[in-house]
One Martini backbone bead per residue (centre of mass of N, CA, C, O) as a GRO file, in nm:
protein
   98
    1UNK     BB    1   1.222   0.106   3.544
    2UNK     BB    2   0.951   0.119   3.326
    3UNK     BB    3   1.109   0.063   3.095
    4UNK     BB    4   1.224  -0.207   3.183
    5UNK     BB    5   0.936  -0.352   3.221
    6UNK     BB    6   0.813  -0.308   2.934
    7UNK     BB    7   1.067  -0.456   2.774
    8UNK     BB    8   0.995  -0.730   2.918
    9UNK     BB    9   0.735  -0.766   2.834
   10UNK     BB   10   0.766  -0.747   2.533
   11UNK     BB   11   0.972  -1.003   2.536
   12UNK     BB   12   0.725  -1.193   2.628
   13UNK     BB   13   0.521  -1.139   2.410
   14UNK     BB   14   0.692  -1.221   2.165
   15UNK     BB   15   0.772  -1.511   2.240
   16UNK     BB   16   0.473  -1.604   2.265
   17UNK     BB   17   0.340  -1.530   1.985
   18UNK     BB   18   0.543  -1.727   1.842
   19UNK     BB   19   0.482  -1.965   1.963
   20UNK     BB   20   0.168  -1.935   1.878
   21UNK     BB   21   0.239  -1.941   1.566
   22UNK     BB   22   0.386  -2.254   1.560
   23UNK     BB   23   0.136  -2.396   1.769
   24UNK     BB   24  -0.108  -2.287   1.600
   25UNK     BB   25  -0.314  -2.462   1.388
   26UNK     BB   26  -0.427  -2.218   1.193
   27UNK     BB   27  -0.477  -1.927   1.055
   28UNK     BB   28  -0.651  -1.749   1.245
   29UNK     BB   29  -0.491  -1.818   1.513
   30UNK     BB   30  -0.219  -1.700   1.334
   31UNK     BB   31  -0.353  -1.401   1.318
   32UNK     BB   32  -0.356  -1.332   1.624
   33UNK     BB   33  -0.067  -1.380   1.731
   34UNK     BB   34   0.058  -1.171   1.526
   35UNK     BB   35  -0.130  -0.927   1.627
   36UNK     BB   36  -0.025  -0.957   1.935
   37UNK     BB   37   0.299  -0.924   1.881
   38UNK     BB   38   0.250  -0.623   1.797
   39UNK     BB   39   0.062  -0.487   2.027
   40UNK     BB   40   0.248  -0.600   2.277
   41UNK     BB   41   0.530  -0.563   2.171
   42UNK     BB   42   0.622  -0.329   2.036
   43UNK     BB   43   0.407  -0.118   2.208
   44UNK     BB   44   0.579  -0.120   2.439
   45UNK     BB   45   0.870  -0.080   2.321
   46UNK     BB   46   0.785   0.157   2.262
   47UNK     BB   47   0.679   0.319   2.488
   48UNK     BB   48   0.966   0.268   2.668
   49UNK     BB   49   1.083   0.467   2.424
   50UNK     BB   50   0.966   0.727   2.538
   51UNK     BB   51   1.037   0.713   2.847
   52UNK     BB   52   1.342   0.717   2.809
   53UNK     BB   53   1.359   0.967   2.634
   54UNK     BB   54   1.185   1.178   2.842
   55UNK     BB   55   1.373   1.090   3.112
   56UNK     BB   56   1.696   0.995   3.063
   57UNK     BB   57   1.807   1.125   2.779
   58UNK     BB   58   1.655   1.468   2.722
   59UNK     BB   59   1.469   1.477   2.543
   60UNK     BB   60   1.245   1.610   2.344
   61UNK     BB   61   0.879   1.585   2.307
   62UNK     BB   62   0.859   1.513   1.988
   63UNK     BB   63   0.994   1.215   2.017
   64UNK     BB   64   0.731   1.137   2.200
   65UNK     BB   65   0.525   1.176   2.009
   66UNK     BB   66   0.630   1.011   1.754
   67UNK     BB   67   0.595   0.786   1.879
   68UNK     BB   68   0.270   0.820   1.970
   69UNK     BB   69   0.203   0.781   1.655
   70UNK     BB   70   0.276   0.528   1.624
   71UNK     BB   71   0.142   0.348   1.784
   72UNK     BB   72  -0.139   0.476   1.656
   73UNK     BB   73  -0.094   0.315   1.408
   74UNK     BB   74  -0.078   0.057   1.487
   75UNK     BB   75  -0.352   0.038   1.660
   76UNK     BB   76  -0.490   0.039   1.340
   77UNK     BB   77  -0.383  -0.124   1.130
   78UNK     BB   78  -0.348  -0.422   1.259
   79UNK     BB   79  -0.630  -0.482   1.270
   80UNK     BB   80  -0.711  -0.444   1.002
   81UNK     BB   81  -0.561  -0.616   0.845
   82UNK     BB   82  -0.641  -0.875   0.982
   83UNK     BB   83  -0.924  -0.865   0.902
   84UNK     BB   84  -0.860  -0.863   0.603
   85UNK     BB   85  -0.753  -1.127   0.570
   86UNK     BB   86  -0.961  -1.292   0.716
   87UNK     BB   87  -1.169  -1.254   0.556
   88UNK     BB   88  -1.039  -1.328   0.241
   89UNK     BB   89  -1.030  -1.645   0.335
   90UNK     BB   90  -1.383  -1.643   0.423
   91UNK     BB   91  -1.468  -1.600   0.121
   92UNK     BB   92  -1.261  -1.840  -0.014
   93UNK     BB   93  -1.388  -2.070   0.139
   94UNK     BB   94  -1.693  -1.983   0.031
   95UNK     BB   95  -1.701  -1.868  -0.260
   96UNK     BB   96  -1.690  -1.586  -0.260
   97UNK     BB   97  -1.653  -1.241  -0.410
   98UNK     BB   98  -1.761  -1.032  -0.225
   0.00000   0.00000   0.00000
């Protein structure tokens, strides 16, 4: 049952960062609103499948450990990306070199 409200939650917050995707004016909230999709949609949906994995299918802890290093991968990169994204665009705007 929170495996299946998480998957939920995922697959709306996946359809509005979308929307806000195609949606929002410039580069920097289209910057935004991709990694909102990805830590909103993407890491709840591995959450829900590591809870049903650890739940209902009897599978042993191993594989949601290996979920849960994969979600702290992304929520470690995915805002550092777009960081970096960002920066160099507004480096590139601003004329500067370094």
């Amino acid at each position: 049952m929170i495996h299946e409200t998480l998957l939920t939650i995922a697959a709306l917050s996946a359809l509005i960062g979308a929307i806000g995707f195609f949606r929002l004016p410039d580069f920097y909230t289209r910057v935004h609103a991709a990694t909102m999709v990805t830590i909103g949609g993407a890491c709840l949906a591995l959450t829900a499948l590591a809870l049903h994995i650890h739940t209902t299918a009897g599978l042993s802890a191993p594989y949601t450990i290996k979920i849960l290093m994969i979600i702290a991968f992304i929520f470690i990169t995915n805002p550092t990306g777009s960081h970096a994204l960002t920066d160099a665009a507004m480096k590139q705007a601003s004329g500067q070199e370094n």
